[in-house]
C-alpha positions, 0 to 999 in steps of 0.5 A: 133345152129338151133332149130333141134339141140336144141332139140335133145340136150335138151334131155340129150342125153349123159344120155340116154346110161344107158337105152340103157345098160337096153336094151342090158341086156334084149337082152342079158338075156338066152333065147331061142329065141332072136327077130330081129334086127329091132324088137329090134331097135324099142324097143330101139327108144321106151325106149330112147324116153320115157327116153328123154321125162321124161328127158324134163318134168323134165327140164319142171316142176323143171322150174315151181318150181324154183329149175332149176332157183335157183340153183347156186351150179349145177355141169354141165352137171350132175345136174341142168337140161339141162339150155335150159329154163334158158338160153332162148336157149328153152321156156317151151312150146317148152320142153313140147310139144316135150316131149309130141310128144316122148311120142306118138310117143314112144306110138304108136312103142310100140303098133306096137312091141306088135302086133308083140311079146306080149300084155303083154308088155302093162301094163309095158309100161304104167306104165313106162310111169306113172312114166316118168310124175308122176316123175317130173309132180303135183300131185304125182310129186314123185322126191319131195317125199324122198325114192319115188324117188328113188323106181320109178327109180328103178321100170323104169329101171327094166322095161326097161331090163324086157321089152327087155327080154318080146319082145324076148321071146313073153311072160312075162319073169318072169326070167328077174326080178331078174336081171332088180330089180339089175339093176334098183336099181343101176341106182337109185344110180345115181339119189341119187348122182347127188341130192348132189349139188343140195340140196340147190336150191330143198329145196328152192323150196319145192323139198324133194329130198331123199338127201334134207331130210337126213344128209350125213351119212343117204345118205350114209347108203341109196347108200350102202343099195342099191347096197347091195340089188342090188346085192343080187337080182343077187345072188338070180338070179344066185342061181334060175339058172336066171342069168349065174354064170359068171355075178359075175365078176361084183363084181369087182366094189364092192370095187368102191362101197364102196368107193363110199359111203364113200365118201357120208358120208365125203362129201366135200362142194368143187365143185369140189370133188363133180363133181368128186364124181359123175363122180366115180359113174357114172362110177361104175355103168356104169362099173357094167352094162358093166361086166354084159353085158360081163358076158351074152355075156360070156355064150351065 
């Protein structure tokens, strides 16, 4: 494997297709103006590099911490970080420095796109990219702060969707709020299940992930709250006429959902009952995003 390749790898690309799904929402939401194609395409390169380099400077600062380096019981390639440290495919500085180069490169497409749409799209820029390195990176280092975690997650991936729907319409679309608090609260959910397997090696390492520092039931409670709460920001959307009624057909997952939670609360210690608990929730959640995606399509 060439450095090219090891790079791009380190990434975690296959992870990156829920940022791509937050911006396809964004496009997608009612509008009565909708950017070019290319305008749109340097959005998207914007968001997955911002999401590739938060992605690095996790791998970056959980190999600073030790967590990445203790973890026997990592369930590949969902938890554990890329292993591209620990395995010496990589060294540390050369993870940092291309998370550093996505960071500035991302900056400076993104400055273009304002000059051709919005302004506004300045300070949910910034603040998305505060979260890529205050996530992972002392001080705040927020994945070591239980719940926080999980609120900035939500907070990033609402950007993401709000941010597409700001570059159509030119303006701050105060209408897509609803919808990306909906679809950043769910894709919280994932980073809440994939603490599971790691919960031994981040309490090791002083990492007080929100699955660290609560029993299986509490977790449980916590993943349900928040697709509940999720999908009653969409009800509140679809009843302020935001969302089409049609993107109910993502109460279909709901029964996945539940299951999901139950399954939180009698968590096995078995491998592989786990590996196969987060794959369901990654599927839910990617399933949930897919009919809402279809629902907007539905009503334009």
């Amino acid at each position: 494997m060439n450095i090219a390749s090891k790079l791009f790898w380190a990434t975690r690309p296959a992870f990156l297709t829920i940022t791509l799904l937050g911006c396809l929402l964004g496009i997608a939401l009612p509008s009565a103006n909708k950017e070019s194609f290319f305008m749109n395409i340097l959005g998207l390169s914007v968001a997955l590099s911002a999401h590739a380099a938060a992605n690095l400077f996790n791998d970056y600062f959980d190999h600073l911490n030790g967590s990445d380096q203790n973890n026997l019981d990592r369930i590949s390639p969902f938890t554990g970080g890329s292993r591209f440290i620990q395995d010496q495919l990589l060294n540390p500085s050369q993870i940092a420095q291309l998370a550093v180069t996505l960071i500035l490169l991302g900056s400076v497409i993104g400055l273009y796109i304002c000059t051709q749409t919005t302004w506004l799209l300045i300070p949910l820029g910034l603040i998305g990219l505060g979260i890529a390195w205050a996530y992972s990176a002392p001080p705040l280092e927020l994945m070591s702060r239980g719940v926080l975690g999980e609120l900035a997650i939500s907070v990033a991936w609402a950007l993401v969707v709000i941010g597409f729907a700001c570059v159509q319409v030119h303006r701050m679309a105060y209408e897509a709020i609803p919808l990306g608090l909906a679809y950043g609260l769910m894709v919280s959910n994932i980073l809440l299940v994939n603490q599971i397997p790691d919960i031994n090696a981040d309490r090791l390492a002083n990492k007080r992930t929100l699955a660290s520092n609560v029993n299986s039931r509490t977790l449980s409670l916590w993943y349900t709250g928040t697709f509940i709460t999720a999908y009653a920001f969409q009800i509140a959307g679809i009843f302020m006429g935001q969302i089409p009624k049609v993107t109910g057909i993502t109460f279909l997952v709901l029964p996945i959902f539940s299951y999901c939670s139950k399954e939180i609360a009698r968590r096995s210690n078995e491998k592989w009952e786990i590996k196969k608990m987060i794959v369901r929730n990654l599927l839910a959640i990617h399933l949930y995003s897919l009919l809402l995606l279809i629902g907007l399509f539905i009503h334009a």
